[in-house]
C-alpha positions in Angstrom: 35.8 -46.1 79.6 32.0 -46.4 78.8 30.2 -43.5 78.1 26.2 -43.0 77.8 25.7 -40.1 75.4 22.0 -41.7 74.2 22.5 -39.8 70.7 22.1 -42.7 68.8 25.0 -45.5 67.2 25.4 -42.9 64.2 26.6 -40.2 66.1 28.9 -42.8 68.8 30.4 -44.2 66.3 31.9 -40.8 65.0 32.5 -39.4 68.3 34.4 -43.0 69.2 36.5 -42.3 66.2 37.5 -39.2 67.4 37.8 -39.9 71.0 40.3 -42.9 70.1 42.7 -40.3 68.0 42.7 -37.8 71.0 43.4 -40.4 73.3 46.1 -41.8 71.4 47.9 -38.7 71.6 47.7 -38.2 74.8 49.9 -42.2 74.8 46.7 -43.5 76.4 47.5 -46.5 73.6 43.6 -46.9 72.6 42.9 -50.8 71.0 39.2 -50.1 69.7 35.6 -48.7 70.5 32.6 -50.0 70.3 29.2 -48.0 69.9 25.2 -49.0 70.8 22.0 -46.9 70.0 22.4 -45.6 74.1 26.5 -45.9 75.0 30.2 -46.2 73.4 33.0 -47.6 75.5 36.9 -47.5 74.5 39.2 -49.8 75.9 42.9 -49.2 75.9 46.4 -50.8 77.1 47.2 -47.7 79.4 44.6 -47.1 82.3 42.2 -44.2 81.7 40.6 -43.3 84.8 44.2 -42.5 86.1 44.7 -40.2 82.9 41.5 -38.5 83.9 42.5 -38.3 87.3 45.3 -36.7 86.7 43.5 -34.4 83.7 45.6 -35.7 81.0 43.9 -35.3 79.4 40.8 -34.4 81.7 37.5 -35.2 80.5 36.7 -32.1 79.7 39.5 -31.4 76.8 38.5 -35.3 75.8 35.0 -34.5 74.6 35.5 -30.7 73.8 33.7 -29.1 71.0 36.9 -28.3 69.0 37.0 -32.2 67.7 34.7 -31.7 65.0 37.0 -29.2 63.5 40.5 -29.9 62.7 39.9 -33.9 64.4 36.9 -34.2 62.2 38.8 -32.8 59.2 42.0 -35.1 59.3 39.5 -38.7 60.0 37.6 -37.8 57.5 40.8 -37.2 54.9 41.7 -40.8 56.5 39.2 -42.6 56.0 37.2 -44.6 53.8 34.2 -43.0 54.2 35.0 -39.7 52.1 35.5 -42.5 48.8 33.0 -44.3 49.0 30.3 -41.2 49.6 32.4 -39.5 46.5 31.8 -42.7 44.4 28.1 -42.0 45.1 28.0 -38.4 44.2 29.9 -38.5 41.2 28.1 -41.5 39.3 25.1 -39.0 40.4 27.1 -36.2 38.7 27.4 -38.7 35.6 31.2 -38.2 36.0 31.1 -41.8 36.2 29.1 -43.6 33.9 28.0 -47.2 34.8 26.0 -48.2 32.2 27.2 -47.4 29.0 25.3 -49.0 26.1 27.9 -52.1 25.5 30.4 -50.9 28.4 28.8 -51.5 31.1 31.2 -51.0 34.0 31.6 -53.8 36.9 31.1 -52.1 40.8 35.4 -52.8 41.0 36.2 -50.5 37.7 33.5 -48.0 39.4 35.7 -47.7 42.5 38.7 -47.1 40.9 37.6 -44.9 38.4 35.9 -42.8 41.4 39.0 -43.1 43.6 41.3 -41.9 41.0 39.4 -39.2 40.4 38.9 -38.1 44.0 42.8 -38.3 44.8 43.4 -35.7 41.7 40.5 -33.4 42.8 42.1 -33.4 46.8 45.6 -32.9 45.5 44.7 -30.2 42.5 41.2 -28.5 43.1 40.1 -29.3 46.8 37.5 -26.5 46.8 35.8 -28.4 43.6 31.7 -28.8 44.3 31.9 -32.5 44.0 34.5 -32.6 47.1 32.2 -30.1 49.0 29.2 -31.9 48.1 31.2 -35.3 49.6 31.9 -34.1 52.6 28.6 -32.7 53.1 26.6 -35.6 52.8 29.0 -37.5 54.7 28.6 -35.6 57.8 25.0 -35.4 57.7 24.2 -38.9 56.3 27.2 -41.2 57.4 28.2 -39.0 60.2 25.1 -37.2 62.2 27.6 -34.4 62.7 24.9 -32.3 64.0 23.6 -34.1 66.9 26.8 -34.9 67.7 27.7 -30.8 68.0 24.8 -30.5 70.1 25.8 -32.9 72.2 29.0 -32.0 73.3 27.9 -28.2 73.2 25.1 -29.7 76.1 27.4 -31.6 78.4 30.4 -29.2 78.5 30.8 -28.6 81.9 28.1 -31.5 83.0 30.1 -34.4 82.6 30.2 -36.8 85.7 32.9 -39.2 86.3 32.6 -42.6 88.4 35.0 -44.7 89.0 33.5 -48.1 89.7 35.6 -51.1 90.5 33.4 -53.5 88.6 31.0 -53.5 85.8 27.8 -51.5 86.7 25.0 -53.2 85.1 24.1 -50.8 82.3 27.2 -51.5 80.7 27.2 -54.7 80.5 25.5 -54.8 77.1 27.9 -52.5 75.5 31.1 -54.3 77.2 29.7 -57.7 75.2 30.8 -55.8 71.9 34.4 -55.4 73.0 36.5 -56.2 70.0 34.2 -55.4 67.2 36.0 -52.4 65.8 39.7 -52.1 66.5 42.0 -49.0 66.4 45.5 -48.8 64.3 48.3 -47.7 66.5 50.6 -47.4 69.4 48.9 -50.3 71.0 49.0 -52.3 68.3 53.0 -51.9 68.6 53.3 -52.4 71.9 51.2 -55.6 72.0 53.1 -56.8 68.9 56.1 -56.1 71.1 55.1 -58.1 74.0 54.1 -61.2 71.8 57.8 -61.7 70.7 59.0 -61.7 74.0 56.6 -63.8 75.0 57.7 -66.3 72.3 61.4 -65.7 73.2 60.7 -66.6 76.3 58.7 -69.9 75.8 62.0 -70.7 73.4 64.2 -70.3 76.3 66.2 -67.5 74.5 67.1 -64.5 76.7 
């Protein structure tokens, strides 16, 4: 599937993150995405246009609104990205100190000073400023949360579907990136699953 949202590689690469963790709910077995400044495909194992075809999920409930609520929430608790922006705000805080006269920290002792901290704070005091602070300049500096929400608010209901049997030539550029940013999952499985048959096979066992 390549989509042409032209909001700009900040905001595609969110909204492929999301898109991949609906569609792997819906089984569609999604391997990875892959966002430019102008479009974002996903390719996966299962066939796509048939699961919009047959609206499951449709394209509509695919790019709705609701994914940068509870979606956004639970990729952001996943990832990496939440750490490493916490790291930043609390050596701003001086929660962290780098530089201590004779004690100066290295950038590893930093990180695992900040990530201890920040698994305490989720587990014991998840309202705490510093967590708020996180996630706040997460979603507007990592993130472009809101162009991204005013994106999908503008092209509910406008979305057009083609279903081409080749390339078209403005995606060509985009499909050239296939394979830069992979997605942990079913697929992953299933692939894994098919490789040892394949070497069964080529053993001659049954």
């Amino acid at each position: 599937m390549v989509a042409y949202p032209f909001e700009g590689r900040l905001a595609h690469q969110t909204l492929g993150m999301l898109l991949t963790r609906r569609l792997e709910r819906a089984h569609a077995r999604p391997l990875g995405f892959v966002a430019t400044d102008y479009s974002l495909a996903v390719w996966a194992l299962d066939d796509m246009a048939a699961l919009f075809k047959a609206k499951n999920p449709s394209l509509a409930a695919l790019f709705d609104e609701d994914m940068l609520g509870d979606d956004l929430e639970a990729w952001l608790n996943d990832s990496w990205m939440l750490k490493r922006t916490f790291r930043t705000c609390a050596v701003i805080a001086g929660l962290i100190e780098k530089r201590y006269p004779g004690q100066e920290k290295s950038g590893r002792q930093v990180t695992v000073s900040a990530d201890l901290i920040y698994d305490v704070l989720r587990s014991h005091e998840p309202d705490h400023i510093l967590l708020q602070a996180t996630r706040t300049d997460a979603s507007a500096g990592l993130l472009d949360v809101s162009r991204l929400g005013e994106m999908l608010s503008r092209v509910r209901g406008r979305i057009v579907h083609k279903h081409l049997d080749q390339i078209s030539p403005l995606a060509v550029p985009v499909m050239l990136e296939i394979g830069k940013e992979s997605v942990n999952g079913g697929a992953n499985d299933t692939l894994l699953m098919e490789a040892a048959d394949l070497v069964e096979e080529a053993m001659g066992r049954s």
